[in-house]
C-alpha positions in Angstrom: -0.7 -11.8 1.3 -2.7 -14.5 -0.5 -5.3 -13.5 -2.9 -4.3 -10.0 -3.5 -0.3 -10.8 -4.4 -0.9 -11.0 -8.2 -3.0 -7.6 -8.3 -0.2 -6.0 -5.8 2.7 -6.9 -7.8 1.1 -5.7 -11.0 0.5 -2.3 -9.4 3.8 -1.9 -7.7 5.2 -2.4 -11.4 2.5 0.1 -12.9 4.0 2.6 -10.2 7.7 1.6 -11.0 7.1 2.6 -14.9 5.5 5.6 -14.1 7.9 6.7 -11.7 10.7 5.9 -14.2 8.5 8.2 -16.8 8.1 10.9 -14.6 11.8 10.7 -14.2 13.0 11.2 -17.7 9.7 13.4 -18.2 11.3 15.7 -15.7 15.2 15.5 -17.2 13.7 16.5 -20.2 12.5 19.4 -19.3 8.4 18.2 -20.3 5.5 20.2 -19.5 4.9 20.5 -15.6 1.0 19.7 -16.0 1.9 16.5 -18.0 4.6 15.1 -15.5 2.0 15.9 -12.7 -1.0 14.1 -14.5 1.6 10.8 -14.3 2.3 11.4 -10.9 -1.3 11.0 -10.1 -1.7 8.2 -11.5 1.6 6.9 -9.8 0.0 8.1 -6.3 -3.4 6.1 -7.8 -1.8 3.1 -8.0 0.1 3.1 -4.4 -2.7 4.3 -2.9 -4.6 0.8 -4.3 -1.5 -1.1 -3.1 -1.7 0.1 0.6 -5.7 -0.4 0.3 -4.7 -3.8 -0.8 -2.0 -4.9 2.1 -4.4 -3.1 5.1 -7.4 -5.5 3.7 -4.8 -8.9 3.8 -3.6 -7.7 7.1 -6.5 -7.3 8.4 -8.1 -10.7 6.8 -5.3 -12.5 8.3 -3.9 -10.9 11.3 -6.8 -9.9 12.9 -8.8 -12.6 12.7 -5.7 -14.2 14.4 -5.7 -12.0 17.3 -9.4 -12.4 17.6 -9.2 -16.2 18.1 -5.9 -16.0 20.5 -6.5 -17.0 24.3 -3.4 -15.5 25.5 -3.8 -12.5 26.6 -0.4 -11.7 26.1 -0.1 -12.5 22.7 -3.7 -10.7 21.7 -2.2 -7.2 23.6 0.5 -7.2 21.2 -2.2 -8.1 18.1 -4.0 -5.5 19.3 -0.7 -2.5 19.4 0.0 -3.8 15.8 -3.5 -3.5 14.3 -3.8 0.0 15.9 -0.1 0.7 14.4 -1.5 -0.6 11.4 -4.5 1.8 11.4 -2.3 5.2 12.5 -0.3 4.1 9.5 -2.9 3.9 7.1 -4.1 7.6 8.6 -1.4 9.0 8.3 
């Protein structure tokens, strides 16, 4: 993760305060469509993370796996990109 590390970390905080908020939002007993309105945004903000690591992983590992003669090496390249993919399906 080069370019994207700043934005990532800054996101995985955003989620991390949220998630604490919707935590003591739900201890005390606040109003169900408030506590789900922050846990929207806390889903936003993962969702932009995962976004975030598939593009690096595949900027990086792919166009590894693309340039690798051994065909050994570019079979397993290949089961981790389509892990990868069935991941980010899921």
């Amino acid at each position: 993760m080069k370019a994207n590390k700043k934005g990532v970390l800054t996101n995985y905080r955003k989620s991390q305060n949220l998630i604490a908020k919707i935590i003591e939002m739900t201890q005390g007993d606040e109003s169900s469509i408030e506590i789900l309105k922050q846990n929207i945004l806390a889903t936003r903000f993962l969702k932009l993370i995962h976004k975030n690591l598939m593009e690096d992983y595949f900027e990086s590992c792919f166009n590894k796996g693309v340039r690798v003669r051994n065909i050994k090496k570019k079979e397993e390249m290949a089961k981790e990109i389509l892990t990868a993919v069935r991941l980010y399906n899921k």
